[in-house]
LUMTI-243604 format. One record per residue (C-alpha): x, y, z; residue in three letters. Coordinates in steps of 0.001 Angstrom, whole numbers, plus 500000, padded with zeros to 6 digits. Layout:
<atoms>
XYZala
...
</atoms>
This chain:
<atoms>
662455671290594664unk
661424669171597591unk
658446667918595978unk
660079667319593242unk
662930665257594850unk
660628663340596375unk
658738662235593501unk
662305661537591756unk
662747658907594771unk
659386657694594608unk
659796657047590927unk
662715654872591173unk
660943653017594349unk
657797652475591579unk
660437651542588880unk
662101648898591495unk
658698647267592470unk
657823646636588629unk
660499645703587342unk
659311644056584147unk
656903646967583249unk
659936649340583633unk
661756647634581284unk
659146647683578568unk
658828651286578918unk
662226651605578973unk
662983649637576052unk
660699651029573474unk
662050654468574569unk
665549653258574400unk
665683652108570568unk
663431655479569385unk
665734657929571471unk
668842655718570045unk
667765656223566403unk
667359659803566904unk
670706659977568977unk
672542658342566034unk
670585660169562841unk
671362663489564921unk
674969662678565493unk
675398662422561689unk
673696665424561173unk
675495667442563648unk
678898666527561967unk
678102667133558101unk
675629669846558522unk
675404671764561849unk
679492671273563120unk
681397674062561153unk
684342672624558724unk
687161671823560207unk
689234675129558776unk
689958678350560400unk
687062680301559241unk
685170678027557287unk
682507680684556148unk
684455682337554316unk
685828679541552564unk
684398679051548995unk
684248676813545604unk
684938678086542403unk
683259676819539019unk
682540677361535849unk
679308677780534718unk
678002676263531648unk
675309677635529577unk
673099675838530607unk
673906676790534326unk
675042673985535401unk
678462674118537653unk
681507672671535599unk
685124673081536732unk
687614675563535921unk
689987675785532474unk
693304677517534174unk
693259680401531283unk
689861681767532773unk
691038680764536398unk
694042682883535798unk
692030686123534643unk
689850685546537370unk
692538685284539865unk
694077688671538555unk
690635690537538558unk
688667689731541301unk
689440692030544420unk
686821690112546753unk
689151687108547923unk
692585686981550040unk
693110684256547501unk
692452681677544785unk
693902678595543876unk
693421675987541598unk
693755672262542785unk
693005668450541105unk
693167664692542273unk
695451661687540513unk
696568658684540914unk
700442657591540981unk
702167655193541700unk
704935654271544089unk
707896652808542626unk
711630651628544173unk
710278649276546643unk
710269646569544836unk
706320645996543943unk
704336649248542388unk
701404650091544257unk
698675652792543881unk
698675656099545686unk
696232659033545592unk
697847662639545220unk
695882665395546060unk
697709668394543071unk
697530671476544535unk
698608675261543004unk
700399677946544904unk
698893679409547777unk
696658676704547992unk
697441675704551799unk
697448679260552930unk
693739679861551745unk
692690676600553440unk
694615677234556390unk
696263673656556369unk
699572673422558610unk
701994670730558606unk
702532668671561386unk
706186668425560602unk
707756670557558329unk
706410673407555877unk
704389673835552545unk
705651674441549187unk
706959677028548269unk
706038679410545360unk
708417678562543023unk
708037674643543552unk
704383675236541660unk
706955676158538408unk
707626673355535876unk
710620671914535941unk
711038673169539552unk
712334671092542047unk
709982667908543071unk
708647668058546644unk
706026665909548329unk
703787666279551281unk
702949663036553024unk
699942662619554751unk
699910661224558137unk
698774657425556859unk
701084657250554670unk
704408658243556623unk
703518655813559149unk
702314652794557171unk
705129653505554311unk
708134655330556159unk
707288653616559372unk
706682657459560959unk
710385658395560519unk
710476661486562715unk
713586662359560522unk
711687662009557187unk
712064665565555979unk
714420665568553188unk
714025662125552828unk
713522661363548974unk
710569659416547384unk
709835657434544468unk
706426657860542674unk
706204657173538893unk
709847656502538805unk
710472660213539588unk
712043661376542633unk
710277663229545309unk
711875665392548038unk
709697665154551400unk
709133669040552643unk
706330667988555397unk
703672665867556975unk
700297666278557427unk
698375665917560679unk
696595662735561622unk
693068664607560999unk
694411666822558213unk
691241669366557485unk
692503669468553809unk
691725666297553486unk
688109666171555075unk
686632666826551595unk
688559665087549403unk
686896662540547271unk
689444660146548026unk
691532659113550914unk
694893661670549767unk
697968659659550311unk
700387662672549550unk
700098665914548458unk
702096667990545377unk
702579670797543320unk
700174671901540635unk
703189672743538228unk
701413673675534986unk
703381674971531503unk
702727677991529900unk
700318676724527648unk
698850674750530229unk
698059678004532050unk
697004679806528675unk
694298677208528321unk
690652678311528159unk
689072675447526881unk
690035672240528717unk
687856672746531441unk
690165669694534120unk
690777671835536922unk
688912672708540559unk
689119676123542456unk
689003677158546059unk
688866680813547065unk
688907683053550261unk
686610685506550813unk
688288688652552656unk
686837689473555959unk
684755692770554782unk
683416691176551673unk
680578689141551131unk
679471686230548979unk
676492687923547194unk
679361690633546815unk
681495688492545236unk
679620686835543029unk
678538690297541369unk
681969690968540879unk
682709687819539729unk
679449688012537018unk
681268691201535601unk
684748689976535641unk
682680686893533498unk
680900689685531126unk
683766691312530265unk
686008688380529510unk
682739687341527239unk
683672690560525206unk
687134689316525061unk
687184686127523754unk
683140685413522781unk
684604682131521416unk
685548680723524863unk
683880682879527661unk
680886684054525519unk
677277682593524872unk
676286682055528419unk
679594681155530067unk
680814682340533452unk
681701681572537127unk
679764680363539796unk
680577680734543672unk
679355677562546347unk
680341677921549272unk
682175675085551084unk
680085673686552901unk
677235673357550424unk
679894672053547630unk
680961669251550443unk
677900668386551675unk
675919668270548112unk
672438666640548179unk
673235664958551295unk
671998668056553169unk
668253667443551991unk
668560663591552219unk
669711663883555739unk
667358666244557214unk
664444664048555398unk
665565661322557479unk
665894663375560654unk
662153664127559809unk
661346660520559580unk
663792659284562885unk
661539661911564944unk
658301660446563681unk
659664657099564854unk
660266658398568534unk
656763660029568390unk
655642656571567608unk
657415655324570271unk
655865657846572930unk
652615656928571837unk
653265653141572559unk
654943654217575735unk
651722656098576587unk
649287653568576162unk
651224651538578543unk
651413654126581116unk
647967654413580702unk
647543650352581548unk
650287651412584723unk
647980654263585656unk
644669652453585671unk
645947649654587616unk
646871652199590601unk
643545653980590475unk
642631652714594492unk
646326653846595135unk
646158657385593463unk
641896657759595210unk
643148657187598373unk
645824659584598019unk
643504662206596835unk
640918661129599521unk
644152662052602020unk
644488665565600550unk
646334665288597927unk
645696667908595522unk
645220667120591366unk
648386669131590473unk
650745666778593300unk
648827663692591570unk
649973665200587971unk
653388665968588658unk
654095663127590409unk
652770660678587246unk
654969662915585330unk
658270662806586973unk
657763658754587279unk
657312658915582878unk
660539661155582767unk
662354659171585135unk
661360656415582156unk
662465658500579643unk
665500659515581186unk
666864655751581954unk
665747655053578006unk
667676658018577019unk
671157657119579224unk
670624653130577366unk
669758654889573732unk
673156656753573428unk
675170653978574151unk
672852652255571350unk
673830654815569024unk
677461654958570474unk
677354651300569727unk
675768652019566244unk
677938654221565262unk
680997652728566470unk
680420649281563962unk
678954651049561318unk
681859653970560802unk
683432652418558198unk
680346651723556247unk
679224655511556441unk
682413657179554853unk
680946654999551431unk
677579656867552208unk
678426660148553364unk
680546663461553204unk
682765664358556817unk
681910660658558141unk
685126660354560105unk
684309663865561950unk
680813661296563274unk
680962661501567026unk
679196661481570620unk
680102665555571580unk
678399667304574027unk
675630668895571333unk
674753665250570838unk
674649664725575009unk
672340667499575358unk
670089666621572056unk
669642663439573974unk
669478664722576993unk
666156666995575483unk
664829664348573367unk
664140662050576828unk
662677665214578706unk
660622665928576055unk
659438661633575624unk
658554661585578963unk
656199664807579147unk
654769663212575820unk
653853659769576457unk
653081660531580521unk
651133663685580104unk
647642661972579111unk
647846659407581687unk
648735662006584168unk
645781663961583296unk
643142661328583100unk
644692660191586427unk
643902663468587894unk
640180662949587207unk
639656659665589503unk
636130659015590639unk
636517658601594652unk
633849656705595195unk
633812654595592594unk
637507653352593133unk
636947653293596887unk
633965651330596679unk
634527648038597766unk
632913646739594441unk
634850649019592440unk
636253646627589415unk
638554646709586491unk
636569648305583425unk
637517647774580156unk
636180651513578753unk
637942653438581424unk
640470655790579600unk
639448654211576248unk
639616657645574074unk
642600658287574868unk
644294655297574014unk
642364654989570480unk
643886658378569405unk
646927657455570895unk
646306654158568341unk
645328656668565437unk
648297658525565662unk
650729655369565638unk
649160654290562329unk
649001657993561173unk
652576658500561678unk
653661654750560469unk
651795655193557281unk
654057658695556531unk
657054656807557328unk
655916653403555310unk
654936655857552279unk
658469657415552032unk
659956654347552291unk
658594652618549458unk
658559655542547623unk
662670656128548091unk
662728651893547176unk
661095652331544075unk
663213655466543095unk
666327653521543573unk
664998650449541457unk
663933652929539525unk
667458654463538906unk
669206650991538807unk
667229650045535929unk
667078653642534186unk
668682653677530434unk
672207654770530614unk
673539654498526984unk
675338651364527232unk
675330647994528729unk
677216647802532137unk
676252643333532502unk
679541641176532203unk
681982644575531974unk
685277644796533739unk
687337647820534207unk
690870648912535661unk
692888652232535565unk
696616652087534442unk
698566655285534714unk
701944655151533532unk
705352656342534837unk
706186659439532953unk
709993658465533584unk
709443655400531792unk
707219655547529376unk
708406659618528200unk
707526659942524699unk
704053658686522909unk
705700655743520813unk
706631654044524418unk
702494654854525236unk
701203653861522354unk
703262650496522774unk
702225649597525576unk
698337650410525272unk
698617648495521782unk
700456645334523969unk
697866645445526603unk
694606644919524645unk
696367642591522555unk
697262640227525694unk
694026641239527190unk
691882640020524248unk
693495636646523978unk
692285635668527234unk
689716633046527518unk
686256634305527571unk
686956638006526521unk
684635639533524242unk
686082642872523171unk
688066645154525104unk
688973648942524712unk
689757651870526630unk
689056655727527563unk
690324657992529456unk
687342658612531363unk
684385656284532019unk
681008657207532427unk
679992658830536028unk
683733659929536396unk
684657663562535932unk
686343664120533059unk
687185666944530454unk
685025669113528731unk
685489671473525673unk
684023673196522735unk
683032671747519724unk
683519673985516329unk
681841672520512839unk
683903673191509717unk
682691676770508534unk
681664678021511411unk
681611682397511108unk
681706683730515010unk
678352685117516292unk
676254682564514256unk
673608680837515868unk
674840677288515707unk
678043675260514770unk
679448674777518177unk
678707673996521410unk
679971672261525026unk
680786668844524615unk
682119666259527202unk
685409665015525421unk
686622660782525848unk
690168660007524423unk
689176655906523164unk
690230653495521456unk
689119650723519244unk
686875648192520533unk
685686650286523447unk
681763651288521601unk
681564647049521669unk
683158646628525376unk
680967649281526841unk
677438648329524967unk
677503651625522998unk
675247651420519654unk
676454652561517124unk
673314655189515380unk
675074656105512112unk
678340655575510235unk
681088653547511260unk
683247652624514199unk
687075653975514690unk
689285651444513133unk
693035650944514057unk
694017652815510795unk
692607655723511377unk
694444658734512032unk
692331661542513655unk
689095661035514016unk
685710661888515860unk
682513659820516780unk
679963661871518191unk
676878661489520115unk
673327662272518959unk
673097665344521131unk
676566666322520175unk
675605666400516197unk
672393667870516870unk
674280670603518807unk
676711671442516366unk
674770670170513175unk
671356670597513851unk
669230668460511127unk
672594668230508579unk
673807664996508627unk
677355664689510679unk
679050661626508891unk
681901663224506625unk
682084666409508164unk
684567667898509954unk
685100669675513157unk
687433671009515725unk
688466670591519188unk
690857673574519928unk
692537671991522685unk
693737669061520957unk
694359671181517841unk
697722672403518395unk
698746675524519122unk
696510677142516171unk
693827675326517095unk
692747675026513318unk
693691671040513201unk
690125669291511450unk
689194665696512136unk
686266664252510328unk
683180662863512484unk
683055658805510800unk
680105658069513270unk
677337658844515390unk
676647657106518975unk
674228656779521052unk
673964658947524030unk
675170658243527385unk
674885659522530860unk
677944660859531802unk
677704662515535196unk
674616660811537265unk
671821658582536777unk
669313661656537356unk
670484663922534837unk
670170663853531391unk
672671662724529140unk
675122665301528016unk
676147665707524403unk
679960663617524126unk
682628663157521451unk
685109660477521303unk
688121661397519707unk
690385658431518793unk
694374659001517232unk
696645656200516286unk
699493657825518560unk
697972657576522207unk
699680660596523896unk
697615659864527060unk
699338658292530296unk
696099657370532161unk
693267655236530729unk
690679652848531951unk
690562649559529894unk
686980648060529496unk
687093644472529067unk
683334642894528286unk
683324639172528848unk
681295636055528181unk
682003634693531984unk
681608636765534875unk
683961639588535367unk
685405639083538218unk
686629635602537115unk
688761637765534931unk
690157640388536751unk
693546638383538381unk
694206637304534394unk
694121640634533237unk
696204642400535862unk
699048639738535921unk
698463640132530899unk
699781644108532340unk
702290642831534500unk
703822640325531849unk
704234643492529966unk
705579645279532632unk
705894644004536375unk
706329647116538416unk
703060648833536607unk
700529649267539129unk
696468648615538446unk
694157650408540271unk
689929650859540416unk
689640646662539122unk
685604646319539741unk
682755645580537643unk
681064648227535710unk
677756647552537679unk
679605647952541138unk
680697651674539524unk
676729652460538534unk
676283651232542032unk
678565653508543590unk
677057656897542180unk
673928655295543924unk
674981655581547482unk
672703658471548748unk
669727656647547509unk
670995653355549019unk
671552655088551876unk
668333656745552193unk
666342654086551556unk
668035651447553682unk
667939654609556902unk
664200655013556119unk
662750651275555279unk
664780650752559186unk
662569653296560403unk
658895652716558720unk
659516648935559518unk
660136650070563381unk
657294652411563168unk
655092649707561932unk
656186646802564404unk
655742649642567301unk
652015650942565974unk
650913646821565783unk
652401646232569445unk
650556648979570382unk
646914647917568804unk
647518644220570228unk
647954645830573772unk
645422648337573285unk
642946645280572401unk
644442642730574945unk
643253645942577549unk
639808646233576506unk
638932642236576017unk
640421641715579329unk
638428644983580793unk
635351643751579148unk
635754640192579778unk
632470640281582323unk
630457642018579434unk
631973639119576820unk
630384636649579550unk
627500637686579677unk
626718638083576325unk
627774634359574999unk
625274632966578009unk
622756635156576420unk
623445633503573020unk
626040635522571651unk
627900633556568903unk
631682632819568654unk
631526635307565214unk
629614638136566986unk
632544638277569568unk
634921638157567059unk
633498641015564433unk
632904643048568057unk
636740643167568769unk
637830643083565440unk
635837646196564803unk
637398647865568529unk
640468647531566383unk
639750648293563365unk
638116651820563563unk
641094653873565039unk
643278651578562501unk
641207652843559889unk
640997656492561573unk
644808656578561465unk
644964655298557783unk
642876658363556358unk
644826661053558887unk
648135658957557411unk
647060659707553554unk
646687663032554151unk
649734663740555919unk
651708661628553474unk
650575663559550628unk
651251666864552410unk
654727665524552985unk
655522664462549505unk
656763667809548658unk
659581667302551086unk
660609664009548888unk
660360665901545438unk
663825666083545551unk
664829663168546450unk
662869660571543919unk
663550659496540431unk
661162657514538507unk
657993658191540338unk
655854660654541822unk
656468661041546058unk
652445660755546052unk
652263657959543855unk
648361656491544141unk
649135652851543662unk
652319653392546148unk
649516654966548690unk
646921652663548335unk
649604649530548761unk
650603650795552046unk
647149651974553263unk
646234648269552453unk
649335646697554285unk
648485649192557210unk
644601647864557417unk
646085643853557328unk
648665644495560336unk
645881646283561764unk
643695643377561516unk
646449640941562345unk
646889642289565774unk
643378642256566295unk
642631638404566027unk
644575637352569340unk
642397639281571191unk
639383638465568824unk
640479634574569515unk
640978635214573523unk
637561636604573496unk
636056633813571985unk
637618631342574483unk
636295633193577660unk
634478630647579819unk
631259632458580881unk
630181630013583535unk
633955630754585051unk
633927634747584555unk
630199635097586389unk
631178632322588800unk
634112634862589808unk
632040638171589506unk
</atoms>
């Protein structure tokens, strides 16, 4: 410990009389460890921090699944067998998100409700800041209203009324009864997909609850202590088998339930993205140590007399070592204490920006697993980039650096700095490769076919008070009223509107042709369902494929999309046939509408999957109290959007609009991982890439000036300007090109790791390669000509004068 303490103070003393070259070292470590402090500080709260529940493992999502496997969410018939069957979970409840509005203060506004179903806070362990849950019979319809507020809301609304409990609010015109507030950093909350402004009661009818086919509902579960999830979800595939028996219509064919754990459902494909980019961050630093290490290697040559004459003393080659060492993680360490308050710093401005990017962003912080991370990452820089110079420091030649003629040469320590050269363009080829791959994917996805036409579309959500606007005449009125104002305006090209747009969950159901016997083969099938109305095919850029559009006479009637009538027809033609949808059917669920057109098919859940077979069902009496109105204009949207908010308002002024943006900003917004991705990445490859040409110019600078005696006396033997120039261009070039070929091969051994995460193009992509290979070779190049041109300008007369 001594020895080691007394290298510590010699460091700093070393540090203090080179000031400038500490601070270059420093630097370069500073912004790699801060890029690594700030990807790992993201990744410790969405992936390795548990969620912010009391025994989060055991904490699970509940889904349908289709049959086609694919997770869908739950209809509340099945939830409620499942609920009554399953003896692996404490509990199950059933839980959705709307929007409402807030009425009685004089201007409507907005607010998101989290609807939850009994028992729902007791599985997720949720307490109240002030006052208590529901209770079980407030889940009963017709029960007695009661809100939760969360804590936003009671202080920005209620002005954090410490007395609020009983208090009575106004949403939708209906009166709520405050029971309790929810903490500032309310877990429930933490994966939401929306900022919850109050919580209520999931108060469903009887037929609501009956319902097997309207598939509008999520699920949470808790697994008891002794049981586990492999467990439960064999007990949950029988519960699904025998149910199939029971009603094949709904629960047979391939239908069943699927358990995700919490965790996984939260964090989503985030998980792969961000552990990618974790990857690519730590390539970055290694970049960084190899920059670091060529210019400890300049530092070490430079005290060669200093380090013989030491060794001359007595000193043995292990003191020499660890004292070279403990001076590079003294470096490191400094670099490390200035890189987290980089990433402090980073994340600190950019906080807001990440909740549009990621799950758990507001749980993003500096704890002590990010402290010691740090704290590792500098160690382990410092041993990295000082190790090599230590060593070939360790292998001085006494006489030849005592010798009073001993001189600078330019090829002392030369192989080690050229791999150290390789390696930088090895590693910032990787990192340039995934970049423009990930680029390409997301031009790729932003200019993928999506069904319809999203240029010069604007679209706002209305959702009406159920107090005033009770029975369907009152709905139907005002819908009717609104287009009509909406389509008068200047520059308004058509205008419609659905309950659900494209890339926003919606309802799903079965499908059942005219005819169809149970057990046959075909004549039903899973369809998305859209409530529209006339004018929204034209707003939205839908073709039209066969038939005819819904017209304003109609009664009851179905378009369908091409996958839908191949689904349920197969080759017959659809137009004039007639098919159910038993959960808009009545209670018989016999009612028949006749398909009058096919559509094109659209994407309806994310620009990578394939589009999913969709019927729009259109009735002259719109029984619906939410819908999105699609307004396509010949001017740009947003021009429009104040004009069509205050046509609603003329109708009715206390009506709140929600969601006004452009139909592009919504494809946008299912883009965010991909943005997110590639802006994280094309940050690091263009770091990696400014750090790997630093280092050939320095590496270069090194050997011209080393050499500068053997430059001499070559141009007074003849040599010409452009043999200098090819001689240090080619010094440069051959590691460059070294590092290019080890890059190729490493990027295509890492392209597996991106199969996941492209669209559009293959993570190995030869054209992709070769680009970046040939960008690689011209920055190489680049950084070789100041040293090529500094060579060239040597004065021999001057340099031989000197020697």
């Amino acid at each position: 410990m001594r020895t080691v303490l007394t290298d510590l103070r010699h460091a700093f003393r070393v540090m203090s009389r080179t000031p400038a070259f500490a601070a270059a070292v420093v630097g370069v470590l500073a912004l790699g460890i801060s890029a690594n402090a700030t990807m790992f500080s993201i990744v410790n709260a969405v992936l390795l921090r548990p969620l912010p529940f009391d025994e989060p493992d055991r904490l699970v999502r509940v889904f349908t699944r289709m049959p086609d496997g694919d997770p869908f969410e739950v209809a509340p018939g099945k939830f409620r067998d499942w609920q009554r069957d399953a003896r692996s979970f404490e509990g199950m409840a059933m839980y959705r998100f709307r929007e409402l509005a807030l009425t009685g203060t004089g201007t409507a506004r907005a607010v998101d409700a989290g609807v939850v179903g009994a028992g729902f806070f007791e599985i997720v362990r949720a307490r109240p800041a002030l006052g208590r849950t529901f209770h079980q019979d407030e889940n009963t319809l017709g029960a007695h209203r009661a809100v939760i507020l969360s804590d936003g809301f009671w202080k920005t609304e209620l002005g954090a009324d410490p007395g609020v409990i009983g208090r009575t609010v106004r949403f939708s015109d209906e009166p709520f009864t405050v029971v309790g507030v929810m903490p500032a950093r309310a877990t429930v909350a933490s994966w939401a997909p929306m900022a919850v402004d109050v919580w209520l009661p999931l108060a469903l009818s009887d037929e609501q609850l009956a319902n097997r086919q309207n598939h509008n509902q999520r699920a949470v579960a808790r697994l008891k202590s002794d049981v586990g999830l492999a467990s439960a979800r064999s007990e949950m595939d029988a519960i699904a088998a025998r149910l199939a028996r029971r009603f094949p219509d709904t629960d047979g064919g391939g239908w069943g339930a699927m358990l995700t754990p919490m965790q996984d459902s939260i964090v989503g494909e985030s998980r792969t993205m961000l552990l990618m980019l974790l990857g690519a961050v730590g390539l970055v630093l290694l970049v960084a140590c190899a920059n670091v290490g060529n210019l400890l290697f300049t530092r070490t040559l430079s005290r060669r007399k200093e380090i013989a004459i030491r060794s001359a003393l007595g000193a043995e080659r292990r003191r020499v070592f660890q004292q070279l060492l403990v001076e590079a993680v003294v470096l490191a360490t400094v670099g490390g204490a200035i890189g987290l308050l980089l990433a402090w710093a980073t994340l600190t401005a950019a906080s807001s920006r990440l909740a549009i990017y990621l799950p758990r962003a507001a749980e993003v912080s500096i704890d002590g697993r990010v402290l010691l991370f740090v704290l590792a990452v500098s160690v382990l820089a410092g041993v990295l980039a000082g190790t090599l110079p230590a060593l070939r420091a360790g292998r001085a030649d006494l006489t030849a650096e005592l010798s009073e003629g001993g001189r600078e040469n330019g090829a002392i320590g030369i192989r080690p700095r050229r791999a150290l050269i390789v390696c930088e363009v090895a590693l910032s080829l990787v990192l340039l490769m995934g970049a423009a791959v990930i680029v390409q994917s997301l031009l790729a996805l932003r200019t993928t076919a999506t069904g319809f036409n999203p240029a010069n579309v604007l679209t706002m959500t209305v959702r009406l008070s159920e107090a005033r606007y009770a029975t369907t005449a009152q709905r139907t009125s005002f819908f009717d009223a609104t287009i009509r104002r909406i389509r008068a305006l200047p520059g308004v090209e058509a205008a419609g509107t659905i309950d659900d747009l494209p890339f926003v969950p919606g309802s799903g159901q079965l499908l059942v042709r005219e005819g169809y016997v149970k057990g046959a083969a075909s004549g039903l099938g899973g369809v998305a369902v859209r409530r529209i109305t006339p004018g929204y095919l034209r707003a939205l850029g839908i073709p039209l494929v066969q038939g005819r559009d819904i017209r304003e006479t109609d009664g009851d009637v179905l378009l369908v999309s091409r996958d839908a009538a191949t689904l349920v027809w197969g080759a017959d033609d659809p137009i004039g046939r007639r098919g159910r949808l038993p959960l808009l059917s009545g209670p018989s669920g016999t009612l028949l509408r006749q398909v009058v057109g096919v559509v094109g098919d659209v994407k309806q859940h994310a620009l990578t999957e394939p589009s999913r077979a969709t019927v729009y069902y259109y009735s002259r009496e719109r029984d619906w109290s939410r819908a999105t109105i699609v307004i396509r204009t010949s001017t740009p949207p947003t021009t429009l959007a104040r004009p069509a908010v205050a046509a609603i308002h003329a109708i009715d002024p206390e009506q709140p609009v929600g969601d006004v943006r452009t139909m592009q900003d919504l494809l946008d917004s299912t883009l965010t991982t991909q943005r997110f991705s590639a802006l994280v990445l094309g940050m690091f490859a263009g770091s990696g890439l400014l750090l790997a040409s630093i280092g050939m110019y320095a590496v270069l600078s090194y050997i011209v000036r080393g050499r500068s005696r053997e430059i001499g006396i070559r141009t007074a033997l003849g040599a010409r300007a452009s043999d200098v120039i090819r001689m240090v261009i080619v010094e440069g070039m051959s590691p460059a090109l070294i590092g290019i070929v080890a890059g190729t091969v490493a990027a295509l051994a890492a392209a597996k790791v991106l199969r996941t995460l492209v669209f559009g193009i293959s993570p190995s992509d030869p054209l992709t390669l070769a680009a970046v290979a040939a960008t690689l070779a011209a920055v190489a190049l680049l950084a070789s000509l100041v040293p090529a041109y500094r060579a060239v300008r040597l004065d021999p007369v001057q340099i031989l004068r000197a020697d």
